[in-house]
C-alpha positions in Angstrom: -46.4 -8.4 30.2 -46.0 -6.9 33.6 -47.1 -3.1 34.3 -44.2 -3.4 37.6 -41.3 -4.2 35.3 -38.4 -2.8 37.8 -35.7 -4.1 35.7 -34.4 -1.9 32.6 -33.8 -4.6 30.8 -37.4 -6.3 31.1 -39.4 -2.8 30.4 -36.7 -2.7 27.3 -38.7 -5.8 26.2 -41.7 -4.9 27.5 -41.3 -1.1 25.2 -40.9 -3.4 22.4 -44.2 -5.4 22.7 -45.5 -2.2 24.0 -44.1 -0.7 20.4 -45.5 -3.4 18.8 -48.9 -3.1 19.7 -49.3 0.7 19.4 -47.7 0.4 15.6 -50.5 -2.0 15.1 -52.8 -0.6 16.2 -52.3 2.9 14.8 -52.2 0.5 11.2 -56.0 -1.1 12.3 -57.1 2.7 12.7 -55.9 3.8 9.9 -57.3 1.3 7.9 -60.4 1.5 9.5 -60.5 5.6 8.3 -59.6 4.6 4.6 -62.4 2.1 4.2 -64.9 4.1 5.9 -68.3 4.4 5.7 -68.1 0.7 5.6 -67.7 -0.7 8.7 -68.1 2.7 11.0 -69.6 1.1 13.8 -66.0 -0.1 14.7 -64.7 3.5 15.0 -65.1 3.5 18.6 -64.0 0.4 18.9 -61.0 0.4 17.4 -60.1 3.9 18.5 -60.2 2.6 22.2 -57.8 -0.2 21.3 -55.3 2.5 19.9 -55.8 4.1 22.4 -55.2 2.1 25.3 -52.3 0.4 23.3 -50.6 4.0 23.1 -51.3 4.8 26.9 -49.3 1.7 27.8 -46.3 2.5 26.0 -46.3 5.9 27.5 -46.5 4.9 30.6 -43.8 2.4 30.1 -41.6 4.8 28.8 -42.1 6.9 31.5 -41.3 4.5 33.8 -38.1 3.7 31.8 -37.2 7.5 31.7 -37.7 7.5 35.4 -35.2 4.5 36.1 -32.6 6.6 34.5 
């Protein structure tokens, strides 16, 4: 996946991995908060991985918006 996609068509695809990832990872979180106390030691853990997955489609999206 590359972060200097220039054509709309490849950050299209790459906002769909991007999508992808975030949806996931949003599910692992939210799993993570239903099951809890077991397993809390994760929450930071899997918190960062939402959150970096997020941050990446932002940016990507901003950079689509910008291309526009």
């Amino acid at each position: 996946m590359s972060q200097t996609a220039t054509d709309p068509e490849a950050l299209k695809s790459e906002l769909k991995k991007l999508n992808a990832r975030a949806t996931q990872a949003k599910m692992d979180l939210h799993d993570l908060s239903e099951d809890l106390p077991t397993n809390w030691e994760r929450i930071l853990e899997v918190a960062q991985i939402a959150y970096d997955a997020h941050a990446a489609l932002m940016q990507a999206r901003k950079r689509l918006n910008e291309m526009a």
